[in-house]
N, C-alpha and C positions, 0 to 999 in steps of 0.2 A: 529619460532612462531607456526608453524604446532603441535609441541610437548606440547603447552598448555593444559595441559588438558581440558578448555573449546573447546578450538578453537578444538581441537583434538573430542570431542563431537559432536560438530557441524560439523563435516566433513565425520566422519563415518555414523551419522543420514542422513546424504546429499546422501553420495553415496549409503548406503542402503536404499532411498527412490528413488534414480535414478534408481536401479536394477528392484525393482518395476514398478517405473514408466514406464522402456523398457519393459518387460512383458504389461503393459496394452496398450505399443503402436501398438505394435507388432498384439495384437488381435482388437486395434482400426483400425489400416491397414483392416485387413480382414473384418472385419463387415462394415467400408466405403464404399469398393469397390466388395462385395457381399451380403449382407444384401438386401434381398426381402422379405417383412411381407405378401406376397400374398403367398409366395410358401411354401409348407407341407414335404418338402424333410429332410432328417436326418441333412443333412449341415447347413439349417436354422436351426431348432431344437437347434444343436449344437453350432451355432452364439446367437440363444439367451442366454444360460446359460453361454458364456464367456461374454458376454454383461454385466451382474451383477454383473460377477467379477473384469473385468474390471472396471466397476462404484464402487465397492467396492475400490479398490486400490486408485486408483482415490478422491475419499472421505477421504480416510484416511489419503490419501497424506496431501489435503489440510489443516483440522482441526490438524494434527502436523505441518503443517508449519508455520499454527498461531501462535503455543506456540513457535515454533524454532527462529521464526523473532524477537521475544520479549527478547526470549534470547541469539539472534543473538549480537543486540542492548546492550543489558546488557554488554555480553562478549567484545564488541567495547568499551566500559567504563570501563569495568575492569583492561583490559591490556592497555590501556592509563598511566594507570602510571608505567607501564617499558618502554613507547617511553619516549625521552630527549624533551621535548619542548611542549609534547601532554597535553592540561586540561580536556579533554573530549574523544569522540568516536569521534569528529570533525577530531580529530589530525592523528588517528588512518585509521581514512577514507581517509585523503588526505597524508597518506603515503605513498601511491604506486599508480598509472597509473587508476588501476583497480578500487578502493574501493566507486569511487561516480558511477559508471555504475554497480557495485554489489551492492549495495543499491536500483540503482532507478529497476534493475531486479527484485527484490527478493518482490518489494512495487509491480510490476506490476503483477508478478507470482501468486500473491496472489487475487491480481482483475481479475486475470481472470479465475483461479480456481474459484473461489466464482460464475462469472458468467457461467462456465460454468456448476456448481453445481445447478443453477436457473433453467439452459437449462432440465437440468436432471429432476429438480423435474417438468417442466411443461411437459418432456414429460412422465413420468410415469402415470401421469394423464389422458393419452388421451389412448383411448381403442386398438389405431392401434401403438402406438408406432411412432408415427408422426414426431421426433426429434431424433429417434435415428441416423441417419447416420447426421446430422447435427453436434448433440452433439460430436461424436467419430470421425468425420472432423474436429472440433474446435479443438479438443484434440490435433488430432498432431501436428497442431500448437505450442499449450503451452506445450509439450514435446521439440521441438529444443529451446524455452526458457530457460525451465529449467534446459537443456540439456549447454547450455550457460552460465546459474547463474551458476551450479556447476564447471565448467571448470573456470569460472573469481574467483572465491571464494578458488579456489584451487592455482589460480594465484598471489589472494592479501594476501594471510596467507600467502605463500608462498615466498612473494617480502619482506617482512618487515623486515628491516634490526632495530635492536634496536638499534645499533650504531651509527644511522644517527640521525641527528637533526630536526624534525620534524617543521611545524608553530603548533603555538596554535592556538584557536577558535575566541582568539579578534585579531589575525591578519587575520586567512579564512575571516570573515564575517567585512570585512569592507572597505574603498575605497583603503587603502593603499595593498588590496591584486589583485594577476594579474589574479585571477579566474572571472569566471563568473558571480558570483554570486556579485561580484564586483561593477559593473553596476550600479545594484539595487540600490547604494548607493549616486548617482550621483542624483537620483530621489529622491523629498523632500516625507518623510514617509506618509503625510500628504493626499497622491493622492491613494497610494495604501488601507491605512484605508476608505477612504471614497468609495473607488473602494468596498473594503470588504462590509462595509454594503449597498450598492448601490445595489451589486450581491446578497446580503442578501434578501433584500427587494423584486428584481423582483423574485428571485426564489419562495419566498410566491405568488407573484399576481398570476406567471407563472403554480403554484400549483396549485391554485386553480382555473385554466379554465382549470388543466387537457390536458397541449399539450402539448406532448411525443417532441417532436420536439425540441422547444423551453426549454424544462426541461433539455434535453441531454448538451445542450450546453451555458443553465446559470448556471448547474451543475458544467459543468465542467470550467466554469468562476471562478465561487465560488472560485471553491477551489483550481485555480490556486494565486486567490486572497488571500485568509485565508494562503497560508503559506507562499506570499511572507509579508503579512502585520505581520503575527506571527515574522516572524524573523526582521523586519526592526521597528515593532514600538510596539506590545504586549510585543514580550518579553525585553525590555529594563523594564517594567514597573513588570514584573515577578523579574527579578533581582537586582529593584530599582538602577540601574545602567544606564546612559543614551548614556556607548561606548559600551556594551555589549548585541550582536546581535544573539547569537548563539543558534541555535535549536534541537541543543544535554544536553546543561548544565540542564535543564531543567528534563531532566528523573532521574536526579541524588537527590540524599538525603537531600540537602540543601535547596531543593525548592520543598521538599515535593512528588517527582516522580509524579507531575502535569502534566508533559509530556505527560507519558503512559496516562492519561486520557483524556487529549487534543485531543492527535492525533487518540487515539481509535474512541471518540465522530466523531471528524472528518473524518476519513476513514469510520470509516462504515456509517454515515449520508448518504456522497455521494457515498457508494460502492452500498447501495439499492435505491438513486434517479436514480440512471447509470441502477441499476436490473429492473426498472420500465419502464424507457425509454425502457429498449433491449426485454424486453418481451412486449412490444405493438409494437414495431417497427419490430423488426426479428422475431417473432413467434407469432405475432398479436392473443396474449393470451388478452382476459377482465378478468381485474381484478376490479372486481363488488365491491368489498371493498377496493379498494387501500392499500392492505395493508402493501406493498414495498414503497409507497410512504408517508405513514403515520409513520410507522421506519424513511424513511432519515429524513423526518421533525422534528420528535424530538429529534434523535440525532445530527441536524443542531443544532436546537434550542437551543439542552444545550450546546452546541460547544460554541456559541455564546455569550451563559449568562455568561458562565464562563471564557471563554476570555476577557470579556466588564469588566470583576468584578474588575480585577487587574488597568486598568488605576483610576477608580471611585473609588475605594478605594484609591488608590494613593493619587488622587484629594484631596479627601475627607480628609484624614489624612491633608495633607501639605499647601491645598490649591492653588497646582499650578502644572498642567503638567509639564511633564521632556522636 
């Protein structure tokens, strides 16, 4: 599978952005653990002009790994139809060991470049450089991450045997599968919806008295909520099908690549309610205009309207929930 041409795309962009990425670790090292803004020596000097470039790499990382992930996802549904059994990128995913822990990597790699890109811009802001050794200590952090996506990504391309008989998407996502995601299905859909707009509702009240505290952790309610209720009770009404669970078939052409604009809305709504919470809580930055938390709120919002649309339409045609 390595000799896909997509796949083969995505792997060489990976490791030439890993190459990179060690270069900017390399100099994150140094500037962590000597980095002094008081001292006028050649060595500081010199730390700060790697510093730029470093955040230069760094940046560019991120904003191509956006476009990569999107056609990471693509390529997961394209080569679905040379696995035996696969209907989507579901099949494709739970064909090797590796393929749902290289997913939920590659989702997290991405939240935390973006955060630590927040970190960057609040500290270029500040006249002493107040964030630099925090930012480039975060970093090497999400360097052994990503340092781990690419080894797992190297392991699942690499594991796929086309030979083998893969499950489909309406056996992953339902009770008769022995995944985990299994579970879910034991629970009536009815708790997790009403959980969704529940966490809906307080994250607005929660918003608007402005407590970072309290935001951080209905954020991340939300939208632990929104994808298990997306996959257990939304999308049955996306596919007007009431056994079909899956939250892969959805990026695909039949249903209009709704997907990608779902999960966009979604990701970034709470990727900058998360930026809002971490810059009042870790860098006890004022942001006098909210205006991290005025993004997540409207890309909650339309998450939400456009989610709600498919049961109510539903309704409305048939006159009767599924």
């Amino acid at each position: 599978m390595l000799l896909n041409p997509e796949v083969l795309a995505i792997v060489i962009l990976d490791i030439i952005f890993l190459i990179f990425a060690t270069i900017a670790f390399f100099i994150s090292l140094r500037i962590f653990f000597l980095w002094d803004m008081q001292s006028t020596s050649t060595k500081q000097y010199n730390l700060e002009k790697q510093s730029f470039l470093s955040s230069t790499i760094i940046k560019y990382i991120l904003f191509t790994k956006i476009i990569l992930f999107v056609f990471f996802v693509f390529t997961l549904d394209k080569i679905s139809a040379v696995l035996t059994g696969a209907m989507c990128a579901a099949g494709v995913v739970d064909a090797t060991k590796y393929g749902i822990y290289l997913l939920l990597f590659k989702l997290l790699n991405i939240y935390l470049f973006g955060y630590w890109l927040v970190i960057h811009y609040f500290d270029l802001k500040t006249k002493e450089l107040k964030f630099t050794k925090l930012k480039f200590g975060f970093y090497l952090f999400i360097y052994l991450l990503f340092l781990s996506e690419t080894v797992l990504e190297l392991l699942m391309f690499s594991s796929i045997d086309i030979t083998k008989l893969v499950s489909c998407c309406g056996t992953l996502y339902s009770n008769s599968s022995n995944s985990y995601i299994s579970s879910l299905f034991l629970v009536n859909s009815s708790i997790f919806t009403i959980g969704f707009y529940s966490s809906f509702i307080i994250l607005l009240i929660v918003s608007y008295f402005k407590n970072e505290y309290l935001h951080a952790l209905i954020n991340l309610i939300f939208l632990i909520f929104a994808i298990t209720s997306l996959i257990l009770f939304f999308s049955t009404y996306i596919y007007e099908l009431p056994t079909h669970h899956c939250p892969f078939c959805i990026l695909q052409k039949e249903y209009n690549y709704i997907g990608y604009a779902l999960y966009i809305f979604l990701f970034v709504g709470t990727f900058f309610g998360f930026s809002w919470s971490v810059s009042k809580l870790l860098l006890k930055v004022e942001d006098k205009n909210y205006k991290y938390l005025k993004i997540s709120l409207i890309f909650i919002f339309i998450y939400v309207v456009l989610i709600s649309f498919y049961p109510l339409s539903f309704y409305l045609k048939n006159g009767v929930f599924l």
